[in-house]
Z-matrix of the N, CA and C atoms (Angstrom, degrees):
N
C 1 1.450
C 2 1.537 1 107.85
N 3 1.022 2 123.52 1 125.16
C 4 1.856 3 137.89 2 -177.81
C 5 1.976 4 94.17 3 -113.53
N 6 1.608 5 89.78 4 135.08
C 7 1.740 6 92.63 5 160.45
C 8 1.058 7 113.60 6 -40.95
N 9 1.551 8 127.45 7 165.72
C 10 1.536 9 140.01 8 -173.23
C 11 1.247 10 83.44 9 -133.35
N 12 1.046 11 151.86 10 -23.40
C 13 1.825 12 129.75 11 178.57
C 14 1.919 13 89.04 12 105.04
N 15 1.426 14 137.69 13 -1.14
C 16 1.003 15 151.28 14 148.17
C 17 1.646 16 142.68 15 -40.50
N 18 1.210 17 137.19 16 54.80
C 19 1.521 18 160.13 17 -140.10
C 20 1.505 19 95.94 18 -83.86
N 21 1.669 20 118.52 19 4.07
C 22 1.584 21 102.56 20 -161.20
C 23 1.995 22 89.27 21 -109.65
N 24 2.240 23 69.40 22 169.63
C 25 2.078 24 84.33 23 -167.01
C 26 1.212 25 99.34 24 -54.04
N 27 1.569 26 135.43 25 -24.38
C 28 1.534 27 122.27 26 177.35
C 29 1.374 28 115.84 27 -35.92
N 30 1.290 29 89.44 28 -70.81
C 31 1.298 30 114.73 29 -161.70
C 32 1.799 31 111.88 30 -76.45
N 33 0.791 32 121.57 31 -13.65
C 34 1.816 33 120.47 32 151.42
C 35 1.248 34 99.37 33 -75.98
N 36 1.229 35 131.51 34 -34.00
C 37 1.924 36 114.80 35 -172.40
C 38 1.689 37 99.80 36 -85.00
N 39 1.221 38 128.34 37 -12.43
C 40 1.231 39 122.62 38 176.63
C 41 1.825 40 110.34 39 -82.19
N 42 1.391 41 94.89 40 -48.08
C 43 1.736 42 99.22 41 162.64
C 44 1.456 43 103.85 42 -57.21
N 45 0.641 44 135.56 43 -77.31
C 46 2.111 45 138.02 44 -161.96
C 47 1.770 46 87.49 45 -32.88
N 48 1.564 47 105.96 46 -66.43
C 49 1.836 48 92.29 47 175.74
C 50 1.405 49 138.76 48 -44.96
N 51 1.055 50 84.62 49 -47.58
C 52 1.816 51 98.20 50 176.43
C 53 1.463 52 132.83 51 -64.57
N 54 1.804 53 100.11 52 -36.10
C 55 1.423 54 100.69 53 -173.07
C 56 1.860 55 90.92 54 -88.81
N 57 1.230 56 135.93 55 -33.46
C 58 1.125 57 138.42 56 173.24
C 59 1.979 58 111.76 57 -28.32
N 60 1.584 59 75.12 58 -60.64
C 61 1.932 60 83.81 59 -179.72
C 62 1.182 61 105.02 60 -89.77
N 63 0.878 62 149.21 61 29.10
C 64 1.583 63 164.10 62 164.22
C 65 1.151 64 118.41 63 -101.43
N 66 1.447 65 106.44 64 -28.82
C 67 1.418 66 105.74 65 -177.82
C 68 1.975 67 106.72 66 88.49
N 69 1.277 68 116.47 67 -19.56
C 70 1.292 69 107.21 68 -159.91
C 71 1.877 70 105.01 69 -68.81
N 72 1.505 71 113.42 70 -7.86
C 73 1.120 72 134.63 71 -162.81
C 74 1.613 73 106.46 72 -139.11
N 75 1.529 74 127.64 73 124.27
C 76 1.257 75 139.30 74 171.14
C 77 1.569 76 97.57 75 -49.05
N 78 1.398 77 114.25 76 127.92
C 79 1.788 78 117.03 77 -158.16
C 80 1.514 79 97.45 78 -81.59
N 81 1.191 80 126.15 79 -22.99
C 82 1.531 81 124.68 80 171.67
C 83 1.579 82 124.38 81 -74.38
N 84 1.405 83 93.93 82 -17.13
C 85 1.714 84 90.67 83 -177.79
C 86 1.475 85 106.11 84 -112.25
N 87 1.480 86 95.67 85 -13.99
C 88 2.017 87 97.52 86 150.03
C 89 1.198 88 124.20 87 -48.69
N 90 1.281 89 104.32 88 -53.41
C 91 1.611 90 114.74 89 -174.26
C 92 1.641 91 100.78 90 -79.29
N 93 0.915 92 153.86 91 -74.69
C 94 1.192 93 149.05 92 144.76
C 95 2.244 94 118.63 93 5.03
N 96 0.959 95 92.00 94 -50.96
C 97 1.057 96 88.49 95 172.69
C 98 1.633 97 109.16 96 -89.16
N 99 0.873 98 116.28 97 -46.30
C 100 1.960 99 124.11 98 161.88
C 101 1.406 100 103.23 99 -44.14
N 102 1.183 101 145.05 100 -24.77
C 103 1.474 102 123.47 101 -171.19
C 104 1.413 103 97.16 102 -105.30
N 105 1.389 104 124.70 103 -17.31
C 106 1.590 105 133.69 104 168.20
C 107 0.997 106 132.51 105 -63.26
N 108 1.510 107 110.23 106 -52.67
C 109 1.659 108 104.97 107 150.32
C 110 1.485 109 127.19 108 -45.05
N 111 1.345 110 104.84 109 -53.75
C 112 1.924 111 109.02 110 -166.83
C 113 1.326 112 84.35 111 -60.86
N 114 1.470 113 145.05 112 -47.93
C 115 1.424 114 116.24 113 -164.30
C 116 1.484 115 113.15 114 -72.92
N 117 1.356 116 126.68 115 -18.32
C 118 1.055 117 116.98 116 -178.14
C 119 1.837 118 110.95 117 -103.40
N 120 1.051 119 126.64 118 -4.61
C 121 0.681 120 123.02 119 157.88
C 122 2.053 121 155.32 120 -46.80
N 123 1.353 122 90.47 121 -27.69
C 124 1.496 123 126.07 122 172.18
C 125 1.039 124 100.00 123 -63.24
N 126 1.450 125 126.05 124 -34.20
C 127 1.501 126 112.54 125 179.64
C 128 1.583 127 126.19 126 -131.60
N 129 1.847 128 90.81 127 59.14
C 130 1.594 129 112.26 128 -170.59
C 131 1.344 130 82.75 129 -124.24
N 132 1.806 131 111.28 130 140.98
C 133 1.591 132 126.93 131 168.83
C 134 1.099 133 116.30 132 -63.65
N 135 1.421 134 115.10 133 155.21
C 136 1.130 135 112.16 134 174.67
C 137 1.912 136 123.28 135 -57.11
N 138 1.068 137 110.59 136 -24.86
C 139 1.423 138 108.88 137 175.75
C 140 1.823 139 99.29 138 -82.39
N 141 0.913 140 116.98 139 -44.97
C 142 1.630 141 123.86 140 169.68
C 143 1.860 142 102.17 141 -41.84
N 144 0.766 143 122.27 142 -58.34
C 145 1.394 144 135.32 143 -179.44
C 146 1.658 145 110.18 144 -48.14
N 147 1.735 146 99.70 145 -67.39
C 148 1.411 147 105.56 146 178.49
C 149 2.097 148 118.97 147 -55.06
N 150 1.174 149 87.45 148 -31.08
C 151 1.688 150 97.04 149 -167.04
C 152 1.539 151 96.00 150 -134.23
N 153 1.271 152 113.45 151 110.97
C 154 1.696 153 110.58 152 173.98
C 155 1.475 154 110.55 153 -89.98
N 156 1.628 155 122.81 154 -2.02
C 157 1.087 156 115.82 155 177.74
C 158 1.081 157 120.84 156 -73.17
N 159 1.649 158 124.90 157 0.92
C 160 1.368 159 155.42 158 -165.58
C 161 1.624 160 104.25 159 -91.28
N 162 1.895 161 118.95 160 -48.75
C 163 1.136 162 102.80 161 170.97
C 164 1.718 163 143.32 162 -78.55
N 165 1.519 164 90.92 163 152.58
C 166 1.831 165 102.74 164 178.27
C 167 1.829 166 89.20 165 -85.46
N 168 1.027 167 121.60 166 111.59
C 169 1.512 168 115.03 167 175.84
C 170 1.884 169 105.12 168 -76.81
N 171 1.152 170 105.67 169 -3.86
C 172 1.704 171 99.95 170 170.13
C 173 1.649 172 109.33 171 -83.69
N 174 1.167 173 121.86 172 -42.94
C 175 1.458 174 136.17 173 169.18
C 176 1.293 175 109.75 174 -51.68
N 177 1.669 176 116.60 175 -39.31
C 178 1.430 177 97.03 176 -177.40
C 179 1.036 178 143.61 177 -69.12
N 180 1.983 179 87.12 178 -39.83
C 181 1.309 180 122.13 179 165.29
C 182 1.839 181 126.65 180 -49.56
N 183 0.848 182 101.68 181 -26.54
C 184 1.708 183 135.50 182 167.53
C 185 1.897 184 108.21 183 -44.57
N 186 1.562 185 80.65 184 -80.52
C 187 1.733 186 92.03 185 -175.88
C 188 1.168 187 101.57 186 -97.45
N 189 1.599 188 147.74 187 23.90
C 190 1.377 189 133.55 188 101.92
C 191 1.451 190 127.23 189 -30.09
N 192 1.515 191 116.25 190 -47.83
C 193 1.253 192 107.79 191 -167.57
C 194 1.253 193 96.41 192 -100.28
N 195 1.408 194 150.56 193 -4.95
C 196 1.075 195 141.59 194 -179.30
C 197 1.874 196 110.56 195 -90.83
N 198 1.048 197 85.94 196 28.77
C 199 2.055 198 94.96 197 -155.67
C 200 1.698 199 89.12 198 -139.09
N 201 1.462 200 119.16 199 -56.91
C 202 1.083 201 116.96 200 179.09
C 203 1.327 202 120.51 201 -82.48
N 204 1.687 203 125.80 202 -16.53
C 205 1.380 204 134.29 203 163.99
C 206 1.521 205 89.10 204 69.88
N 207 1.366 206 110.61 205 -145.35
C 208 1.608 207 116.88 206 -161.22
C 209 1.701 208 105.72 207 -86.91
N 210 1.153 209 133.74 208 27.00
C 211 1.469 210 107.90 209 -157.74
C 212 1.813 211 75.36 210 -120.98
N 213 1.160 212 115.76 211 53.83
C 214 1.865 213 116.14 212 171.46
C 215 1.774 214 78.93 213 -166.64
N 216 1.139 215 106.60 214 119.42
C 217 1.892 216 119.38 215 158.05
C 218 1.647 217 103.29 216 -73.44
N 219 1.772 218 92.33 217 125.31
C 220 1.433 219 106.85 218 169.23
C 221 1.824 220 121.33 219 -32.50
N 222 0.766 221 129.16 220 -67.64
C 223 1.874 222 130.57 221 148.17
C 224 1.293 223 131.67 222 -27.27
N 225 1.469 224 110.23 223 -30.28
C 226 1.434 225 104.32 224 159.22
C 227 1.520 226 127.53 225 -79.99
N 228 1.647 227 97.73 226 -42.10
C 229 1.652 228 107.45 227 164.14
C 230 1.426 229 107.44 228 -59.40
N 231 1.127 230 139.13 229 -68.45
C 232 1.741 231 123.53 230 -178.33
C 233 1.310 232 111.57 231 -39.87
N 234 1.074 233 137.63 232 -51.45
C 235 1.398 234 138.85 233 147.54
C 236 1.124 235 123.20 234 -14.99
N 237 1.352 236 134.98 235 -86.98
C 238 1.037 237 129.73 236 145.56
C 239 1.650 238 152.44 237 15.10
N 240 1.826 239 87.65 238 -67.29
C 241 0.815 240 133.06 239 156.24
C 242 1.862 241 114.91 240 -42.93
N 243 1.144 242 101.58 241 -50.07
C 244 1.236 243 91.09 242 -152.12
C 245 1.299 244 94.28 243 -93.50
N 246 1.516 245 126.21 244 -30.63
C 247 1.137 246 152.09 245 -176.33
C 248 1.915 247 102.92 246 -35.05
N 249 1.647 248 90.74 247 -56.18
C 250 1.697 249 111.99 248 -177.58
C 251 1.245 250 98.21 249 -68.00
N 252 1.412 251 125.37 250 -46.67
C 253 1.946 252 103.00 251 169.61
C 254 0.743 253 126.11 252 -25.26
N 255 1.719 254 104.45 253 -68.56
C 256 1.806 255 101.47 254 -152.63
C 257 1.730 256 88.29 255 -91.40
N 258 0.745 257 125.02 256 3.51
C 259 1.662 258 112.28 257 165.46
C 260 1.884 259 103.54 258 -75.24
N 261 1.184 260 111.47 259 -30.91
C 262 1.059 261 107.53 260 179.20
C 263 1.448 262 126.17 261 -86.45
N 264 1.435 263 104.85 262 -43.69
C 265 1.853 264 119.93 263 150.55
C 266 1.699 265 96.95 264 -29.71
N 267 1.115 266 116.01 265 -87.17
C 268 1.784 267 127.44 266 -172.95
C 269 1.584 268 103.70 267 -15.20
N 270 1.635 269 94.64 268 -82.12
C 271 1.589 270 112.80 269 -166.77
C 272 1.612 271 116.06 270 -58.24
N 273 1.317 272 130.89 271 -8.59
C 274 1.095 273 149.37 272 -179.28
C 275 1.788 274 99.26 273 -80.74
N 276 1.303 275 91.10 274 -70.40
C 277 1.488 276 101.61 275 -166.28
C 278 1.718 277 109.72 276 -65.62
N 279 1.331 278 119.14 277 -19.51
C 280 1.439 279 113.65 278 164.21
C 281 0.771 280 128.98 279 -52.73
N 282 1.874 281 107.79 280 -62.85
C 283 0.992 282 144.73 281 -179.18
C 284 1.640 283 97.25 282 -37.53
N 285 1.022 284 127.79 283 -82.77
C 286 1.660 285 143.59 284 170.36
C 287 1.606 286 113.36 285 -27.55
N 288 1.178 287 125.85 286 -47.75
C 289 1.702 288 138.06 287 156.59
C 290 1.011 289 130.09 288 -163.66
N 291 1.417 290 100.53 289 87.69
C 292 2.015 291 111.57 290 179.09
C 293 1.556 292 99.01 291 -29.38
N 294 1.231 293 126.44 292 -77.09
C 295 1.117 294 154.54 293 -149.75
C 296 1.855 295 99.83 294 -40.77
N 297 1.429 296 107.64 295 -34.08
C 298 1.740 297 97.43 296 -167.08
C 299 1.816 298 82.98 297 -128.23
N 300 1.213 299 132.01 298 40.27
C 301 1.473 300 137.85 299 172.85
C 302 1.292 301 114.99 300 -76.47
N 303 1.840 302 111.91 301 103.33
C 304 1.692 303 97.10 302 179.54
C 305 1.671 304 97.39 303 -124.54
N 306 1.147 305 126.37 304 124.90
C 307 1.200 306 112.35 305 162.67
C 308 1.265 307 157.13 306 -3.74
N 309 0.984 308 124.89 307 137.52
C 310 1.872 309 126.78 308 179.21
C 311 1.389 310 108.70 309 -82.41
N 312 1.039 311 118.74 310 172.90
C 313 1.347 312 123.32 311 167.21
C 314 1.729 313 119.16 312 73.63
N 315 1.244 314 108.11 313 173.38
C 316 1.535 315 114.25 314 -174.74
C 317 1.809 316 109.24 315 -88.60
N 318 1.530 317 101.03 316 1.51
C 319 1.836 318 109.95 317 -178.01
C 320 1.611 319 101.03 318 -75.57
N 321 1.617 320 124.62 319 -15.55
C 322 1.169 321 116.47 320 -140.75
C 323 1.739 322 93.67 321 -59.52
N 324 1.690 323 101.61 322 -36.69
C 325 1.777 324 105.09 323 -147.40
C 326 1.385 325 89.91 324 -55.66
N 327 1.351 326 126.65 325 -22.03
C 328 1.468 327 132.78 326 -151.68
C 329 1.479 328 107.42 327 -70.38
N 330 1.550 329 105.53 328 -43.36
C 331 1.485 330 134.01 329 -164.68
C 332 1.818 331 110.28 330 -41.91
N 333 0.839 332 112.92 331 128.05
C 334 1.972 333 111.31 332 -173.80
C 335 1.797 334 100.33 333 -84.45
N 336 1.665 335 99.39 334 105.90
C 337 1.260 336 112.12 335 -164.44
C 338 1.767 337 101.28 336 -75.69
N 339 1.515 338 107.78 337 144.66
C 340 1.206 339 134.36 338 171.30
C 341 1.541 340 124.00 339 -5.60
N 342 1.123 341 140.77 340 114.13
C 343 1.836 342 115.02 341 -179.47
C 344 1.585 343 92.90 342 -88.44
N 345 1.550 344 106.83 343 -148.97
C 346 1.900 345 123.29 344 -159.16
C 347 1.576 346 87.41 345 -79.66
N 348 1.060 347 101.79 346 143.00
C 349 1.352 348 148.64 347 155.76
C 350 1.625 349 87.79 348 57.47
N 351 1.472 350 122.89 349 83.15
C 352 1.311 351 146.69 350 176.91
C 353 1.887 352 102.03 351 38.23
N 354 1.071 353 124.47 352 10.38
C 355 1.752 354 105.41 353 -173.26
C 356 1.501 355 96.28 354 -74.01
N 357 1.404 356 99.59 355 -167.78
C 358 1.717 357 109.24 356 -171.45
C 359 1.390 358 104.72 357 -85.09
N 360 1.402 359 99.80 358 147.96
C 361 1.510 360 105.55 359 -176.75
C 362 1.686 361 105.44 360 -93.67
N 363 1.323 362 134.37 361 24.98
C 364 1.563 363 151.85 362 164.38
C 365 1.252 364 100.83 363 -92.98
N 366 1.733 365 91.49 364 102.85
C 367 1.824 366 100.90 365 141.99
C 368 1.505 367 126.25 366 -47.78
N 369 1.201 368 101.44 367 153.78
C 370 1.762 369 117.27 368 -174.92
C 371 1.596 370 110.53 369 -60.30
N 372 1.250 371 117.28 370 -23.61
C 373 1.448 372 121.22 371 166.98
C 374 1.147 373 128.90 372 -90.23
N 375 1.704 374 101.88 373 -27.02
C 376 1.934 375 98.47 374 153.60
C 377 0.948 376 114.44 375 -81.45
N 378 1.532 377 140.83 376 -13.38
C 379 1.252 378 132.95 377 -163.02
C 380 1.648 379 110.04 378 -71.33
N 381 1.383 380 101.85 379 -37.18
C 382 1.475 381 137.43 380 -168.49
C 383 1.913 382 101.70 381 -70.50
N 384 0.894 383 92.20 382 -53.54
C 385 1.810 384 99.52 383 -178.15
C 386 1.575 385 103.38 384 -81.76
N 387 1.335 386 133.05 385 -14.30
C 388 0.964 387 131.65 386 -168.97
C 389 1.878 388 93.19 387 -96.46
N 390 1.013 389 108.28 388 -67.45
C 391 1.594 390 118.39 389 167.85
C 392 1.897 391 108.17 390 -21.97
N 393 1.062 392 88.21 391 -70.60
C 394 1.674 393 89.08 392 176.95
C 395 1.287 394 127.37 393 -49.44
N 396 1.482 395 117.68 394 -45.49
C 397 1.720 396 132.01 395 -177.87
C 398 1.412 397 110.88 396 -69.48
N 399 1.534 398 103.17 397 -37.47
C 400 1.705 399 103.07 398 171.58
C 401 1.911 400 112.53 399 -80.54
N 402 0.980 401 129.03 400 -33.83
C 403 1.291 402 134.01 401 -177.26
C 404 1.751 403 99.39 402 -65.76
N 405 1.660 404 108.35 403 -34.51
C 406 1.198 405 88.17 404 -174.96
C 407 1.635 406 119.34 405 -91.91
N 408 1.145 407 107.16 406 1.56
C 409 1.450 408 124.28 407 150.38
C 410 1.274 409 115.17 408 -29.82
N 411 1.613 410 125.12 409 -32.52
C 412 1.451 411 136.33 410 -132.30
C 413 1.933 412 84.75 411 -111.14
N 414 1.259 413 98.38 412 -13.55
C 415 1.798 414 101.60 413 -178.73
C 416 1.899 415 84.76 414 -102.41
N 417 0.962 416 128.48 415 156.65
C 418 1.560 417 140.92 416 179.00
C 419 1.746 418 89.99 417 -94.82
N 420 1.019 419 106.17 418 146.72
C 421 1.747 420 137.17 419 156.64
C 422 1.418 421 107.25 420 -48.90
N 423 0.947 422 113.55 421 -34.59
C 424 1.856 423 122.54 422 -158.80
C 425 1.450 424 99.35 423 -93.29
N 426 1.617 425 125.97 424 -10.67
C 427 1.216 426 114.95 425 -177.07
C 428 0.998 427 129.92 426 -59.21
N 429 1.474 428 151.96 427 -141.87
C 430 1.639 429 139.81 428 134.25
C 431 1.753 430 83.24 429 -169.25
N 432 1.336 431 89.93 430 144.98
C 433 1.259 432 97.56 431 170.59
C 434 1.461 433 119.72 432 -153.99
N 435 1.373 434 90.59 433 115.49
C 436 2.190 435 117.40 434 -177.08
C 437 1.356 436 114.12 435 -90.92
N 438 1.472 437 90.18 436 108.73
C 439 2.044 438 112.24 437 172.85
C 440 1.356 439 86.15 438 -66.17
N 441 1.967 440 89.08 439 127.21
C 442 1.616 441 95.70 440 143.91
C 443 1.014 442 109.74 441 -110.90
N 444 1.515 443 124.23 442 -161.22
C 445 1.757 444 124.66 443 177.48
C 446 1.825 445 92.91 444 -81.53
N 447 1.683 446 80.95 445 163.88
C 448 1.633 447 111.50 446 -179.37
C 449 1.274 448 115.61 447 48.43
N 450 1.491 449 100.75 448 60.14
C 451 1.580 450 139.50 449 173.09
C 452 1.803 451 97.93 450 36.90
N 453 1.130 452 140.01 451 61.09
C 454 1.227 453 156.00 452 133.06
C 455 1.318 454 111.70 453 -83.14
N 456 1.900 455 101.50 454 129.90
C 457 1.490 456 116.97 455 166.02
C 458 1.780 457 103.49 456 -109.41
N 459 1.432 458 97.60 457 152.38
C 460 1.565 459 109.19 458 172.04
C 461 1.662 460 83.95 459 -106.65
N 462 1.570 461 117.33 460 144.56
C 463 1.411 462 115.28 461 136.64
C 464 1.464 463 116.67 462 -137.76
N 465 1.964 464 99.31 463 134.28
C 466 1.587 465 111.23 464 -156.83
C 467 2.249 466 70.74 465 -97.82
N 468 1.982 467 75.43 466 162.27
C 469 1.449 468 74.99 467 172.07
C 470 1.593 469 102.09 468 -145.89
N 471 1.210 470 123.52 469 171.44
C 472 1.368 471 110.16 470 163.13
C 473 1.888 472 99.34 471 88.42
N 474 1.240 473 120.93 472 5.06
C 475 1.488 474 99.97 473 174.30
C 476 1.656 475 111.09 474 -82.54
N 477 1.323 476 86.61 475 156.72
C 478 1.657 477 99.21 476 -164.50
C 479 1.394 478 106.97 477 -96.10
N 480 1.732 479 122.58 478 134.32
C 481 1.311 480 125.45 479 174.23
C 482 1.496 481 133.48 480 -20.38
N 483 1.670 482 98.25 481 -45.38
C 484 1.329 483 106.67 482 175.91
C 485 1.490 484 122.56 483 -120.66
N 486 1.339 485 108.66 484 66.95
C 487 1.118 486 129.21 485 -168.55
C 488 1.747 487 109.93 486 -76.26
N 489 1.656 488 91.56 487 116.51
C 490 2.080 489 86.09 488 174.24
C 491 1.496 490 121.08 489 -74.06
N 492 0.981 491 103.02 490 -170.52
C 493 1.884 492 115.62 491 -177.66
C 494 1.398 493 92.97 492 -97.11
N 495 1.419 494 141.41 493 -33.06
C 496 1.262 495 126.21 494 166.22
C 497 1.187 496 126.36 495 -84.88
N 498 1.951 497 136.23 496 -5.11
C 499 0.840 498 134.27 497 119.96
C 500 1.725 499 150.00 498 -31.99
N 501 1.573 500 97.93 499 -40.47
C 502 1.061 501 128.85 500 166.33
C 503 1.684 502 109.60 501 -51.16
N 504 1.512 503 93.00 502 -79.84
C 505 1.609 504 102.24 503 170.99
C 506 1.479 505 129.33 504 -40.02
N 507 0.941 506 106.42 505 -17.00
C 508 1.430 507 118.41 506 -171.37
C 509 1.671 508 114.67 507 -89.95
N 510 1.355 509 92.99 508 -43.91
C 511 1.745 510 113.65 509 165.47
C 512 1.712 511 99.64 510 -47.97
N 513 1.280 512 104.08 511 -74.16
C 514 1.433 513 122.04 512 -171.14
C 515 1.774 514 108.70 513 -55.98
N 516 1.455 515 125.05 514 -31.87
C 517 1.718 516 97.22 515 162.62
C 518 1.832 517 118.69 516 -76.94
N 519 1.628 518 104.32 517 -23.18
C 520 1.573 519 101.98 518 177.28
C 521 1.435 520 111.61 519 -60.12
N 522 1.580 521 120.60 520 -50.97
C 523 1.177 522 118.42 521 174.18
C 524 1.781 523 120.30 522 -55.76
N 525 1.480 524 122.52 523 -31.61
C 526 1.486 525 113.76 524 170.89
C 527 1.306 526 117.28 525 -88.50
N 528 1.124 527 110.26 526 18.65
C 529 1.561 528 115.64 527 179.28
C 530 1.447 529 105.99 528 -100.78
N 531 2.077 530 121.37 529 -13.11
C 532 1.105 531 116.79 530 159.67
C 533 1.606 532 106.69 531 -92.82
N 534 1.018 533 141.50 532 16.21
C 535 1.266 534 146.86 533 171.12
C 536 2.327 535 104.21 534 -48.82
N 537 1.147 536 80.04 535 133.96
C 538 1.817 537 89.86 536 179.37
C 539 1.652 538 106.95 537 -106.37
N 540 0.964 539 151.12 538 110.59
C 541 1.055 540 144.83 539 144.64
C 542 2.189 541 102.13 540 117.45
N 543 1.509 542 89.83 541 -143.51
C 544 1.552 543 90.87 542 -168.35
C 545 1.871 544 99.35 543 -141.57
N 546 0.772 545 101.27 544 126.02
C 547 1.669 546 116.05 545 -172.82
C 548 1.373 547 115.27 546 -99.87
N 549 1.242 548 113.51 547 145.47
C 550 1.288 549 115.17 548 158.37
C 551 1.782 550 111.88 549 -59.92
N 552 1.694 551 104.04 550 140.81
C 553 1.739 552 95.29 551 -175.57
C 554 1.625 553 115.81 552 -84.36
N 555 1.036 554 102.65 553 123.89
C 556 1.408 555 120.44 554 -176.87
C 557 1.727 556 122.73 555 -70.89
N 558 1.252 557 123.59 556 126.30
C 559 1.196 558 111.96 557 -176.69
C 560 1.562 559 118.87 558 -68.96
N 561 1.321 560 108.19 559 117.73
C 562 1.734 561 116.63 560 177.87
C 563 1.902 562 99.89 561 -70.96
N 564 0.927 563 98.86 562 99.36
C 565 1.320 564 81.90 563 156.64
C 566 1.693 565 116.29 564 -149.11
C-alpha cells in the first residue's frame, strides 16, 4: 500500500491496518490507536474528515466530551486523545515518505522489524491472527451482541461503562415496547 495523496479518516484507518500487519506499526497499538480514531471520529467536520491535517485533536477532544457528557471517563478521553496523535504523527509522516517511515511513540522497539528485501517481517500465522484482530477492530468494543432464538443476533451499542440498574431498566422497557405479539413468560433470571 503507497499514500494516495488522501488526508481522510478512511484512509488513516486503512493505514492503522496495514502498517499494523506490516509490521511497520506494533499490531496492538494499531488496533488501539484504530479504535481511537472511530471513537473520536463522530465528532470530526466534514472538512476535518476530508483533510485531517485540518485537525486540533485538543478541540476535538473538547466537543467529544461536551457531546458525550459523562458517559466517557476523563482518562479514557485523554487517551484517546493521544492515541489519535500519534495515529496522526504516523499517517502524516508516511504519507510524506513511506520509504524512510519509522514510528512514533515508545511501541516502535516493539514494532516486528522488516525481513529481506523490505517484505513483512510477520509469519503466515501471525499474519492470519493479526488480520483477524485488526478487521475486528472494524466491529467497535462498545458493541454487545444478544442471541435470540432462530439464530438472530440483537446488537445494543453505545452502553456506557457505568451503567445503572435504573438505566438499565429503562433500556429494557424501550426495547419491550418493540415487542410484537404475546409470549410465553420467560424466566428472568
Amino acid at each position: 500500500m503507497m499514500p494516495n495523496g488522501s488526508y481522510s479518516v478512511d484512509s488513516l484507518l486503512k493505514f492503522l491496518k496495514y502498517a499494523g500487519m506490516e509490521g511497520l506499526v506494533n499490531p496492538a497499538s494499531a488496533r488501539s490507536r484504530r479504535n481511537a480514531v472511530e471513537q473520536l471520529a463522530s465528532e470530526l467536520t466534514d472538512e476535518e474528515r476530508a483533510d485531517l491535517r485540518k485537525v486540533d485533536v485538543d478541540d476535538l477532544a473538547s466537543r467529544f466530551h461536551k457531546l458525550e457528557e459523562s458517559s466517557l471517563r476523563l482518562e479514557a478521553l485523554e487517551l484517546y486523545a493521544e492515541r489519535f496523535r500519534l495515529a496522526l504523527a504516523d499517517f502524516l509522516a508516511w504519507n510524506e515518505n513511506p520509504a524512510a517511515f519509522d514510528t512514533v511513540g515508545s511501541e516502535r522497539l516493539r514494532a516486528i522489524p522488516r525481513g529481506p528485501g523490505g517484505r513483512s517481517g510477520v509469519g503466515p500465522d501471525q499474519e492470519v491472527a493479526e488480520r483477524i484482530a485488526l478487521e475486528s477492530t472494524e466491529n467497535p468494543s462498545d458493541v454487545v451482541p444478544v442471541a435470540l432464538a432462530d439464530n438472530r443476533v440483537v446488537h445494543i451499542a453505545g452502553l456506557p461503562l457505568d451503567l445503572s440498574k435504573a438505566e438499565a431498566d429503562k433500556i429494557c422497557r424501550v426495547v419491550r415496547a418493540f415487542a410484537v405479539g404475546v409470549d410465553a413468560p420467560e424466566d428472568e433470571s
